[in-house]
N, C-alpha and C positions, 0 to 999 in steps of 0.2 A: 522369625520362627525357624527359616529352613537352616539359618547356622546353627544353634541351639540341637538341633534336631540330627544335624549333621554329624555336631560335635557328640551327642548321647551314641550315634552308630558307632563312629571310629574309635572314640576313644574309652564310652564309660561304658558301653557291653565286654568289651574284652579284658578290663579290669573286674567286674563283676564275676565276670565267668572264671578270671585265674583266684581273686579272693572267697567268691562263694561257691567255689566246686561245684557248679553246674555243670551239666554233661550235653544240653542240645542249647540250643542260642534262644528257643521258644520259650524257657523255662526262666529267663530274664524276665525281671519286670519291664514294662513300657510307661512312657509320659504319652498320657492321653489329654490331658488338661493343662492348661498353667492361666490361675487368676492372679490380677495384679491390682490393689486395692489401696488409693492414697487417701487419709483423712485431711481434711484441710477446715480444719473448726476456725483460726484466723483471717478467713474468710468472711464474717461474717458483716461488717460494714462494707469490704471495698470486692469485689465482683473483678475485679482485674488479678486479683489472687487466686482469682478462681482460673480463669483464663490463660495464668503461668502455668497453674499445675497440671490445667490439661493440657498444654504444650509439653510439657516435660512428660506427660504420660504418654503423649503419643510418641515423643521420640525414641523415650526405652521399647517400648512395646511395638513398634515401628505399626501398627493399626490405630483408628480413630477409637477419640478416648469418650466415652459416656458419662456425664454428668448428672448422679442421683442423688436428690434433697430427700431430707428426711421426710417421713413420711406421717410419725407419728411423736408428739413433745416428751418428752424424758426428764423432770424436774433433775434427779439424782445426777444428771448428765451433763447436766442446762445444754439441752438441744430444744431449740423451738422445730415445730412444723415446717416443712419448707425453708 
């Protein structure tokens, strides 16, 4: 996050402020959030596919990845429960 963050100070304020004629640097917008959201529906026999893609979610997001089952069945969706 702190390169991301780094990179929005140095480089995308001072472009904003020369394309959107701002006049003080407080009048920039800010990133206050960033969610990051993987579906992985070919999961649903083998549980080691689960387990790639939270590797892969932790290494972009460089933080621990959380794993949420559904919660509730969606015939239209075919998602079961859990």
């Amino acid at each position: 996050m702190a390169r991301l963050q780094q990179h929005y100070r140095d480089t995308v304020i001072k472009q904003l402020i020369e394309q959107m004629g701002y006049k003080n640097v407080m009048e920039v917008p800010k990133i206050t959030k960033i969610t990051l959201n993987m579906g992985v529906g070919e999961a649903v026999g083998d549980k080691k596919i689960i387990e790639n893609a939270v590797g892969d979610m932790e290494k972009i997001a460089g933080q621990k990845a959380v794993v949420t089952l559904a919660r509730k069945a969606i015939a239209g969706f075919k998602i079961r429960e859990g």
